[in-house]
Structures are given as structure tokens and as C-alpha cells.
C-alpha positions as MATLAB code, in Angstrom:
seq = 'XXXXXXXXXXXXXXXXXXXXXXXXXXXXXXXXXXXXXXXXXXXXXXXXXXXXXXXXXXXXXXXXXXXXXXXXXXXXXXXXXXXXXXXXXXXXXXXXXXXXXXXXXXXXXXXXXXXXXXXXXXXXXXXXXXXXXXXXXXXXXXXXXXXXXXXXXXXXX';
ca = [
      91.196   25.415   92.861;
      94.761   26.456   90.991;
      97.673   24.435   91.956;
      98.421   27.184   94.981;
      95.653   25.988   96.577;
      93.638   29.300   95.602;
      90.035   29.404   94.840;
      89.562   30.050   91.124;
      86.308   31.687   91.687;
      85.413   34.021   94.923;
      86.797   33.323   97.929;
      85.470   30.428   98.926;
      84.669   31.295  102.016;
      80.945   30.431  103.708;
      80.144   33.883  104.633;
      77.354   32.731  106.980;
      79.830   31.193  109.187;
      82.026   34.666  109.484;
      81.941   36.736  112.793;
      80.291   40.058  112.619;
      82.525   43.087  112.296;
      83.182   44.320  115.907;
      81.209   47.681  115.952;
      83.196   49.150  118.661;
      86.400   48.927  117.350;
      85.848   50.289  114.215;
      84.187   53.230  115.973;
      86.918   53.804  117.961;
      89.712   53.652  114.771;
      87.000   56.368  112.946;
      86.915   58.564  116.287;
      90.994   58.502  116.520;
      91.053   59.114  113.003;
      88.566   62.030  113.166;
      90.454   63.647  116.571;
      93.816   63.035  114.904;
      93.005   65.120  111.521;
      91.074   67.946  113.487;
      94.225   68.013  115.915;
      96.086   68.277  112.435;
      93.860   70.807  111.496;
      93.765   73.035  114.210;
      97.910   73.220  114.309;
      97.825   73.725  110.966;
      95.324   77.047  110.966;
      96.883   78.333  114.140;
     100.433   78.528  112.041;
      98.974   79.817  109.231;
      97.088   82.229  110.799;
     100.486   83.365  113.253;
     102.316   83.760  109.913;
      99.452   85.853  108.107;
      98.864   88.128  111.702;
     103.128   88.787  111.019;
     102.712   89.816  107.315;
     100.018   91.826  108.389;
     102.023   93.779  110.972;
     105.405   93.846  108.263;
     102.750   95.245  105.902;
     101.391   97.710  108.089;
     104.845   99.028  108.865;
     106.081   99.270  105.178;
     102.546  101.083  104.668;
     103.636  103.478  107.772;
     107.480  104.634  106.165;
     106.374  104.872  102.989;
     104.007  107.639  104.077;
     106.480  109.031  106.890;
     108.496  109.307  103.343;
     106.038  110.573  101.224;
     105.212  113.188  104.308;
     108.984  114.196  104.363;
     109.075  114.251  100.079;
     106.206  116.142   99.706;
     107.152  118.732  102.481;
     110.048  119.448  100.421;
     109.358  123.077   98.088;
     110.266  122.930   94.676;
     110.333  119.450   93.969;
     107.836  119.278   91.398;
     109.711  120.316   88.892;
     112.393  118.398   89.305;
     112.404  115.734   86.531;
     115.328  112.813   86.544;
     116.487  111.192   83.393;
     116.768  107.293   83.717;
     119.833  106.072   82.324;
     119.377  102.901   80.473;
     121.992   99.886   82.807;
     123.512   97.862   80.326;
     123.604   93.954   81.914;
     126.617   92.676   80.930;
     126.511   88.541   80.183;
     128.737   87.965   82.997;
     125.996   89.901   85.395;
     122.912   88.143   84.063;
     121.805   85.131   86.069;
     120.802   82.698   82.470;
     124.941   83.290   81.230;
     126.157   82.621   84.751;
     124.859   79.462   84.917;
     126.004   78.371   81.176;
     129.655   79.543   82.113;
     129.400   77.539   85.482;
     128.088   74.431   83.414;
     131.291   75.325   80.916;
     133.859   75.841   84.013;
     132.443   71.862   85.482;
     133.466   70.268   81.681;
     129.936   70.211   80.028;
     130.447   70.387   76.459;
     130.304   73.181   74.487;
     127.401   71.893   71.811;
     124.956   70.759   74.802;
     125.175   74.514   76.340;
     124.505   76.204   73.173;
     121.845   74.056   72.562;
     120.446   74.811   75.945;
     120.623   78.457   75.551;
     119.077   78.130   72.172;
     116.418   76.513   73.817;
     115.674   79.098   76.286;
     115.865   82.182   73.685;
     119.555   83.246   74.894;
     121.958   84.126   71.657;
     124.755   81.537   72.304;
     127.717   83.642   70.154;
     127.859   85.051   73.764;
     129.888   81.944   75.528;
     132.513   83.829   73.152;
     132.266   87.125   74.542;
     131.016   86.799   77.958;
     132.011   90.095   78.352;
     129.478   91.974   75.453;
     126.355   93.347   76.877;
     122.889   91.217   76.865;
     120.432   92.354   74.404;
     117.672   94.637   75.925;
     115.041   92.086   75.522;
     117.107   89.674   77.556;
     117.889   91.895   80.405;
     114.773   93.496   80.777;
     112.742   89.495   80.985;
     115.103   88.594   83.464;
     114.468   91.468   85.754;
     110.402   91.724   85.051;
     110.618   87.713   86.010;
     112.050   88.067   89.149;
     110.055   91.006   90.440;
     107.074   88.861   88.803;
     107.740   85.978   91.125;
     108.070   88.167   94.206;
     104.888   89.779   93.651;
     103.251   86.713   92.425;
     101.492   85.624   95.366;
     100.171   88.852   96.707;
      96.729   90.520   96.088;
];
């Protein structure tokens, strides 16, 4: 034995003299377990299947305007030759969500070398703290919106 009084090697215990594990109540801890997690279970699918029965209905009724509107669009003479030009938006860095936050992080005292680090970083050209009013580069503008409608659609099939 160590000076605690521990036994150095196993435990030192005569297992032949131990009581047998009561069978009963170790059954009944398994059975509450078991009834507890299916209980668990059973809440759980019912939510999930209440919130996938109300996509399915919001779906259904975006599914039903959009061809109420394609009914009304296409009863419409003469629109297929209409063409439309799409004019190009230019995002200003004051409009773009990545500048925002670097001139929020500027207005709370962070200094100026850590956020132009951080923009390099993340791709953004940091000559913009300058001129927060210049417009983003297309590249940056067009990521930003692709990434958000990305992460909308991201979890649909």
C-alpha cells in the first residue's frame, strides 16, 4: 500500500465476498433510460415533422402565385419581344456589408493597421478605408451577393 492507504496493485478487494449486482434495479435504470430517449424521440420527430408539413404548405403557395403570375404574364400579347437591358448597380463601399463592418471596427477605436490587415486577409482592397465613398470592385460586389443568395438556398433540394 502507498502512504494514502491505497492499494498499489488492484483493488484489493476479495471479490468473492462482494454482493451480486441487483438485477432489478439496473433493469429498471435501462427501461427509464430507454422510455426517456424514445419520449425524446418522439417530441423531437413530431416538431420536425410540424415544421416540414409548414414549409410544405409555404412552398405550395409560392408554387401557386408564381403560376397565377406566369398565367397573368403570359396572357399578356406582345410581350415576347420585349427585351430589358440590365443596368449594371454599382455597390458603393459604404453599401457593402465586408466595408461596413471595417468602418464600425474603425468608429469603436480599432487601429488602423489591424483592419487593413484584416481586409487584406479576406481579399478586400484596403486603400478603400480612404474613400469609403468609391465604388467596390465588380468582383467584390458580385461574391457578396452570390454568397448570400448561396446561403439561403443552401439547404434546399
Amino acid at each position: 500500500m502507498d502512504e494514502d492507504g491505497l492499494p498499489l496493485m488492484g483493488s484489493g478487494i476479495d471479490l468473492t465476498k462482494v454482493p451480486a449486482i441487483q438485477q432489478k434495479r439496473t433493469v429498471a435504470f435501462l427501461n427509464q433510460f430507454v422510455v426517456h430517449t424514445i419520449q425524446f424521440l418522439n417530441r423531437f420527430s413530431t416538431v420536425c415533422e410540424e415544421k416540414l408539413a409548414d414549409l410544405s404548405l409555404r412552398i405550395q403557395q409560392i408554387e401557386t402565385t408564381l403560376n397565377i403570375l406566369d398565367a397573368k404574364l403570359s396572357s399578356i400579347p406582345g410581350l415576347d419581344d420585349v427585351t430589358c437591358e440590365v443596368c449594371p448597380v454599382s455597390v458603393t463601399s459604404i453599401t457593402n456589408e465586408s466595408h461596413a463592418e471595417t468602418t464600425s471596427e474603425q468608429s469603436q477605436g480599432v487601429p488602423l493597421m489591424a483592419i487593413r490587415n484584416k481586409m487584406i486577409s479576406e481579399g478586400l482592397d484596403p486603400n478603400l478605408l480612404e474613400r469609403p465613398d468609391a465604388p467596390v470592385p465588380n468582383g467584390e460586389g458580385e461574391k457578396n451577393t452570390e454568397e448570400s443568395s448561396d446561403s439561403e438556398s443552401s439547404f434546399s433540394d
